[in-house]
C-alpha positions as CSV (number, residue, x, y, z in Angstrom):
1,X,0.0,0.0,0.0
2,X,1.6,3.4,-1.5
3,X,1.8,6.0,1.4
4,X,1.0,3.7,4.2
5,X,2.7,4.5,7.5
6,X,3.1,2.8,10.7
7,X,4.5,2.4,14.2
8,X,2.8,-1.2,15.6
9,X,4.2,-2.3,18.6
10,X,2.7,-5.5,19.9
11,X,3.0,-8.0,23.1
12,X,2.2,-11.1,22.6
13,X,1.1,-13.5,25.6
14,X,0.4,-17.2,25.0
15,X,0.2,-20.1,27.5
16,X,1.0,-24.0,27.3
17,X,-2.0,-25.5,27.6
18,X,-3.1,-26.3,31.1
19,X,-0.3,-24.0,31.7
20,X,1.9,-27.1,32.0
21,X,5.6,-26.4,32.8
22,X,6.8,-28.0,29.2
23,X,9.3,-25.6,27.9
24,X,12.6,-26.5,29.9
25,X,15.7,-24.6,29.2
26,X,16.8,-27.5,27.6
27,X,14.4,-26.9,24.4
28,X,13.7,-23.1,25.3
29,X,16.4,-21.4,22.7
30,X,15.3,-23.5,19.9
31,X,11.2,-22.5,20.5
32,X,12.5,-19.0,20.7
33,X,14.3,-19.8,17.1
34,X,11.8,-20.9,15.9
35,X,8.8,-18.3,16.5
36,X,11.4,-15.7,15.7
37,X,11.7,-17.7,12.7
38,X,7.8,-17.9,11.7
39,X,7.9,-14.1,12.5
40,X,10.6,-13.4,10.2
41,X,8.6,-15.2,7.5
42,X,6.5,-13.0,7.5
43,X,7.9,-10.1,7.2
44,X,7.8,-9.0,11.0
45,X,10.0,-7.7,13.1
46,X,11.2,-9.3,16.5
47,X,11.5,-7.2,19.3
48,X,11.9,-9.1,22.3
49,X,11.0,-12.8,23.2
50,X,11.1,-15.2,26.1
51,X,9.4,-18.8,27.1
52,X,8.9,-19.5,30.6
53,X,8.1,-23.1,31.2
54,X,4.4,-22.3,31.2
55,X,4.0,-19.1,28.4
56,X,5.7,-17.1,26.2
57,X,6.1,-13.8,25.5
58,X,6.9,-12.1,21.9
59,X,7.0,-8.5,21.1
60,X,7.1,-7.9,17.0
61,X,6.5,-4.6,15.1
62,X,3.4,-5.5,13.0
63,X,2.8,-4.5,9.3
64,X,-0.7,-3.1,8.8
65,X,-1.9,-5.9,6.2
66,X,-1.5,-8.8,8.6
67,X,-4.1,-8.7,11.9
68,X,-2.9,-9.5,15.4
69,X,-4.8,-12.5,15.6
70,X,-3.5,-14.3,12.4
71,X,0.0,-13.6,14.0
72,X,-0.6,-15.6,16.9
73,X,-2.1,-18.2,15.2
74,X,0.7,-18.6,12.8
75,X,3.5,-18.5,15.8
76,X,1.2,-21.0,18.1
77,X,0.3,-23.3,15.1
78,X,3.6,-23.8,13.9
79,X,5.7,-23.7,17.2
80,X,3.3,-26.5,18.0
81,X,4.1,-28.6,15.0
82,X,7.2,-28.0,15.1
83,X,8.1,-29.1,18.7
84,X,5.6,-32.2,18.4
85,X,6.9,-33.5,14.6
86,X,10.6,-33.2,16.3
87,X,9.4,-34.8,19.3
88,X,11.2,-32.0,21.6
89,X,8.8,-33.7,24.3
90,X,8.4,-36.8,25.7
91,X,4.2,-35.6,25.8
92,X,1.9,-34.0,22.6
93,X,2.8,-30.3,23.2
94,X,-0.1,-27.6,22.6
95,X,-0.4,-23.7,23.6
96,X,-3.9,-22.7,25.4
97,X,-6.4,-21.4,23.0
98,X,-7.0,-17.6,23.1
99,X,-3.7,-14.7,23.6
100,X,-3.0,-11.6,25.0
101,X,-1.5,-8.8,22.8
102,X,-0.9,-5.5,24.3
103,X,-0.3,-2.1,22.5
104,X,3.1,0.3,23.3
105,X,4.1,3.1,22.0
106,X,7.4,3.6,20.7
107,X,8.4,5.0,23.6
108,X,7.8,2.0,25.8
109,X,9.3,-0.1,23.5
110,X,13.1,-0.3,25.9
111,X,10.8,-1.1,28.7
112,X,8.9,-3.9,27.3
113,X,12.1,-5.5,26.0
114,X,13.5,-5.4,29.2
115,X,10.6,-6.5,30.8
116,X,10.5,-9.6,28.4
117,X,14.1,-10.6,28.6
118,X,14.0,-10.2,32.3
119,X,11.1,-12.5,32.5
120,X,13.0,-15.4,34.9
121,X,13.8,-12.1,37.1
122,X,10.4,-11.2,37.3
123,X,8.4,-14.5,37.8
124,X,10.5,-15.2,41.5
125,X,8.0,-12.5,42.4
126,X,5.0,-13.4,40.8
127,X,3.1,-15.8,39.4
128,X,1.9,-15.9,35.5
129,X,-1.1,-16.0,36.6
130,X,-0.6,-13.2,38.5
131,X,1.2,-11.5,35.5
132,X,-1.4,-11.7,33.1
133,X,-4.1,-10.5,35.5
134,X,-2.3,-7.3,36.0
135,X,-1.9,-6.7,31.8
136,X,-5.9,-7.2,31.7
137,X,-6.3,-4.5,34.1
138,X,-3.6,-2.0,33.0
139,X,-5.0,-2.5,29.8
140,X,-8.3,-1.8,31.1
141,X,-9.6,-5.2,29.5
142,X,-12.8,-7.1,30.5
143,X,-12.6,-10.3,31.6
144,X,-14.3,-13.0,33.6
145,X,-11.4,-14.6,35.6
146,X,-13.5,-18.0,35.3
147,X,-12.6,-18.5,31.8
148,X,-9.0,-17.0,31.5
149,X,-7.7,-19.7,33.3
């Protein structure tokens, strides 16, 4: 699209299903290579990511033409075939349906890196379930707490 300008700054958040702790160090790096992979495909740009044993984070500039959700569904989709057809785990692997994805401005964007990197740091304090609470409200998102987790 001719004259066509944007900033897009998504967070991605995404659980293992049943919010299992699959995803040891041990496989971790090759996920992360992965995703970044699938994003790169695409055309994306990779900010910041890091799996936790239980969920993964990914922040990516987005282009315009592709929506937020069809991104997540491409990283889950494939990062699930992926791990299972190479048999990274001894069990079938499988993300949670549904995501978060959060909006930053440009501005934020050093934060949110850091934040993500520092996500081992971070989760001695709390929980992910805890985590992801707090981006609902900060975001100002309704939910019903029964059927996030």
């Amino acid at each position: 699209m001719p004259n066509t300008y944007t900033q897009l700054h998504v967070h991605y958040v995404f659980a293992v299903k049943g919010r299992q702790k699959l995803i040891q160090e041990n496989i971790r790096i090759a996920l992360e290579k992965y995703i970044t992979g699938i994003i790169q495909e695409y055309r994306r740009k990779l900010l910041a990511i890091y799996c936790m044993p239980d969920h993964c984070h990914v922040f990516v500039g987005l282009h315009p033409n592709q929506s937020v959700s069809d991104l997540a569904r491409l990283m889950k989709t494939n990062s699930s075939k992926w791990l299972n057809s190479n048999k990274k785990l001894k069990v079938k692997f499988s993300w949670q349906e549904g995501f978060g994805a959060f909006s930053y401005a440009k501005s934020q964007k050093d934060q949110v890196i850091r934040y993500i990197l520092n996500q081992p740091l971070h989760h001695q304090k709390k929980t992910f379930q805890e985590e992801y609470l707090d981006f609902l409200r900060k975001f100002e998102v309704d939910y019903d707490e029964k059927y996030v987790f």
